[in-house]
Every structure is written in structure tokens, then in C-alpha cells.
N, C-alpha and C positions, 0 to 999 in steps of 0.2 A: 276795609275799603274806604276810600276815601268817600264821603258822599256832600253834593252840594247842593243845598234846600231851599226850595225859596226862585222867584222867577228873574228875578235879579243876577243870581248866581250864577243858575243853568244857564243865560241869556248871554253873560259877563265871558262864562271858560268857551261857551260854542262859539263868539268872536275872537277870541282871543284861539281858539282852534287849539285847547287843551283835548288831548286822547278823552274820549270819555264810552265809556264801555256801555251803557245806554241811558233811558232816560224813561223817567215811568211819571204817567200824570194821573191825575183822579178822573176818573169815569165823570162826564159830566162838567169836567171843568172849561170851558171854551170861552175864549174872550181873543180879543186882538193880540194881547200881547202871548197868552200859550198859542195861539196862531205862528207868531213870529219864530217861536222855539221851535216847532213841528219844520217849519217851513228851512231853519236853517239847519236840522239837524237830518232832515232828509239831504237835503244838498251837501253833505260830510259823510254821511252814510252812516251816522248813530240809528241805532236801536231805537224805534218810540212806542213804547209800550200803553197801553188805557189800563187800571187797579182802579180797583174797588179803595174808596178811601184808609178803611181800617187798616188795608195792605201800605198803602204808603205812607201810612202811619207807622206802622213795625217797621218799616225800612228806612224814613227817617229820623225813627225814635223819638219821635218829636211829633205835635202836631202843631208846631208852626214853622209849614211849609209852604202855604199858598198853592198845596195842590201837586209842585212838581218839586221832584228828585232825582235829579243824577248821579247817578254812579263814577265817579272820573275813572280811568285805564289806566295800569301802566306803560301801556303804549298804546300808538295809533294799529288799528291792525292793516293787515293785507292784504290785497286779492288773489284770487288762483292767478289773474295772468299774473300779478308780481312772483309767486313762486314758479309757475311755469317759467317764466323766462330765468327765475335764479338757478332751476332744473337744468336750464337749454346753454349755461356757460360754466357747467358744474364738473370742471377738471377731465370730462372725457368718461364718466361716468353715469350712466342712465337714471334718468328720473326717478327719485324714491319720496315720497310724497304720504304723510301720516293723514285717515279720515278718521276724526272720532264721533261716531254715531251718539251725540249725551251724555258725556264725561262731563259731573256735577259736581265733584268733590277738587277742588282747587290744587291741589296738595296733588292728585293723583294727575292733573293735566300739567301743573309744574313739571313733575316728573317725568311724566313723556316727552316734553318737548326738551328737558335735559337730554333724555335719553337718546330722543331723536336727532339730534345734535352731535352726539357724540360717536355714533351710528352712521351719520354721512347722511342725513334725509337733507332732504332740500325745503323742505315746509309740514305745517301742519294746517291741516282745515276743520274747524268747528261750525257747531252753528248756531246760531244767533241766537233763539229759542233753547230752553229746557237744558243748559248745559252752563259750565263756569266761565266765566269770562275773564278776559285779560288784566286781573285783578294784581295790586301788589302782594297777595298773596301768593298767586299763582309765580310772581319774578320770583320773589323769595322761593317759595320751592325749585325753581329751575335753577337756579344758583347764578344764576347770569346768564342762560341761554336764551330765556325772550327775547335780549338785546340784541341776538346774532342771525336768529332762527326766525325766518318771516312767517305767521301765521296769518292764517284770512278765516275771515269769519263770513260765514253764507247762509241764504235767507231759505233756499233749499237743496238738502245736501244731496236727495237724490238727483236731480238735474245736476249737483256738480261733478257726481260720477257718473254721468252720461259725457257731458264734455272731457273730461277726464278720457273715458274711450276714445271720444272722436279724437282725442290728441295722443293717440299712439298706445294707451297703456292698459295693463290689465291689472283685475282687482280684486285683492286677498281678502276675503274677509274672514275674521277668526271667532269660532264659537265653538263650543264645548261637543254640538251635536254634528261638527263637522266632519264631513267624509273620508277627507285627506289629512295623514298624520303633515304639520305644518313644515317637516324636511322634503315632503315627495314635490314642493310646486317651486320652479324656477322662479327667483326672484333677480336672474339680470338684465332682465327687461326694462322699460320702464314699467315702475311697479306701482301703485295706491297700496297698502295695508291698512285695512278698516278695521276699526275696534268698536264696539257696542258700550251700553253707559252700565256701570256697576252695577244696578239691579234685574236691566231686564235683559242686557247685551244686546246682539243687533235688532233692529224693528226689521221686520219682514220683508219690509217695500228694500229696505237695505240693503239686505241679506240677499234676494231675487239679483238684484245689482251686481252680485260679486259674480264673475268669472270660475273662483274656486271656492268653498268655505275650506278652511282648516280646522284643525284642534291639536291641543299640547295636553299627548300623553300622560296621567298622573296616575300614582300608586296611592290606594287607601280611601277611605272613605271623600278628599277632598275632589270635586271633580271639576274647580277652575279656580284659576289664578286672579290676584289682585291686577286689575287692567293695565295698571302702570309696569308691572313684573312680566305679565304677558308681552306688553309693547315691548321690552326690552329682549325676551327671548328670539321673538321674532325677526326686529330688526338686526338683530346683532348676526342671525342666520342671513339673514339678505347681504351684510357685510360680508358675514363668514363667503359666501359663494362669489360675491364679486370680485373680494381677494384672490380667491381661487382664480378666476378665469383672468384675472389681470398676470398671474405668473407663468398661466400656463401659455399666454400670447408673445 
């Protein structure tokens, strides 16, 4: 990940309105000028995180930083109304919309948002906290579908599967203890599919959210799938049925 150290720096890409995936400062550091950073990175809608010094130490590798470090993006991200409305001119086809509840490993959110791409989703949404962000590693794993695939990044994702309902849809969410095997739930609606983070899967408050849980059946001792593998089982079943209903009309 690209990182930019120094008040200078973060000051120089937030004018210049380079993507920057967030921004972490030292606990305690406040002066005029980290003022001015806060202040323009709120009105961009960057991430501004407070660390403890020795953390923005490890993340700048350096300790001459002046306190603040950015992370640059490799893109800007996007809102739910951006994807909502990309949903609402989507060839005649209902809303299909990726939530990933803390998907931390770069490599696996690359890959869903390939995957959801190739799937026919219309976006994906993460959230700001506790999860990967829009990193050049993440491009590189999508293989080029960041570029196509508008994701939004939200500060809380259960209010955004509330609005999500109030906008017409209902909401899959997948875990291992779920009650419905992940064939019995209609996805030609407009649909969310919600995925939980690699270690703990969905949080509760989440989970409560969902309309249905699912689960994908496995034989043998494993009893869940890598979330990026999942994400693709699934959507590609939401595909498999839309096709369907698109031949049989």
C-alpha cells in the first residue's frame, strides 16, 4: 500500500483529491495544521483514525512521520445511493448488492468483488472500520474489477441494511449455523447477500438484520468455506435463478 508520512504529504494528496483509503494520526498530536487535515478529510469523506504512536510507527515504518499517515486508495470509493442508483439502470435486472460484514484479508475482498462482477452484482459495501480497504492489493486481486464495480465504504453497516430494506430489498445472510440450505431462498428480488469476516463470520447485530440466514452444505470434517468461495457459490446461484426466470418470461 502506498503510504504518505508526514503533514506535508497527507495535506498535499487531500488537496490534490488523491483516493486515500484513510488517515491515522498519533493520539495526542493536535496543532493547527493536523486540524486542517481532519477538517479536509472529513469533507472528502476519508477515514480519520487517533493510534497510539508506536502503531503509526509500524505503519509508517519509520518514525519520521510528524505524527500523520495515510494510506492512499486505489480508488475513490462509493456510496450506497451511488450503487443504488447503478442497481436502479441495471439492464432490467433487480438489485444484487454484496455486504461484507469484516472481510480483512485483501486478497479475499479482491476476489469477491471479481467475483461479484462477474455475477452481475451491482456493488459492494464494506465498512470503514475493522475490514481491508480499497488497497492496490485489493485491485490486483480483483484483476481489474475495482475499476468497473462501484463499492462504498459505510461508517455503520447495520443502518445500511436498514436503508437497504426501506429500498425494496431483502437480506441473505450466510453462515455456517444457518437454517436454510442457501438453494431454498429466492434471490430474484432485489437481494443484499451478506458475508461475515474470516474469523468470526457474521456479528450478531448483523445477523439479526438478515431476513434469511443460509448455509452451504459440506461433506467431512470441514464445516465452512473460504468467504471469497462462498461469495461465489452464492452469487453465481442468484445468477443461476435470474437466468432462469429471464427464459421462462
Amino acid at each position: 500500500m502506498d503510504k504518505l508520512t508526514g503533514i506535508h504529504a497527507v495535506k498535499e494528496a487531500l488537496e490534490a483529491r488523491r483516493p486515500i483509503d484513510r488517515i491515522a494520526i498519533a493520539k495526542g498530536r493536535q496543532d493547527t495544521r493536523v486540524e486542517e487535515i481532519v477538517q479536509l478529510a472529513r469533507k472528502q469523506g476519508v477515514p480519520v483514525r487517533f493510534e497510539d504512536r508506536g502503531q503509526i510507527d509500524r505503519l509508517a515504518n519509520s518514525k519520521d512521520h510528524q505524527g500523520v499517515v495515510g494510506l492512499a486508495a486505489a480508488r475513490a470509493a462509493a456510496t450506497l445511493e451511488d450503487i443504488l442508483a447503478h442497481a436502479n439502470t441495471g439492464h432490467g435486472q433487480p438489485g444484487l448488492i454484496v455486504l461484507l460484514d469484516g472481510v480483512e484479508d485483501p486478497h479475499n475482498l479482491g476476489a469477491i468483488i471479481r467475483t461479484a462482477l462477474a455475477a452481475g452484482a451491482h456493488g459492494v459495501v464494506i465498512p470503514e472500520r475493522r475490514a481491508a480497504g480499497l488497497t492496490d492489493t485489493v485491485a490486483r486481486a480483483s484483476a481489474g474489477a475495482l475499476a468497473h464495480l462501484p463499492v462504498a465504504k459505510v461508517t455503520n453497516l447495520v443502518r445500511t441494511m436498514e436503508e437497504l430494506k426501506e429500498a425494496g430489498y431483502w437480506l441473505v445472510g450466510l453462515d455456517e449455523q444457518g437454517e436454510k440450505n442457501y438453494t431454498e431462498v429466492d434471490y430474484t428480488s432485489p437481494v443484499g447477500i451478506v458475508l461475515g469476516s474470516e474469523g468470526q463470520g457474521l456479528h450478531e447485530l448483523t445477523r439479526k438484520r438478515c431476513d434469511f440466514v443460509v448455509s452451504l452444505p459440506t461433506i467431512g470434517p470441514v464445516k465452512s468455506l473460504n468467504v471469497s468461495v462462498a461469495a461465489g457459490v452464492v452469487l453465481f446461484e442468484a445468477l443461476r435463478q435470474r437466468n432462469s426466470r429471464t427464459k421462462a418470461m
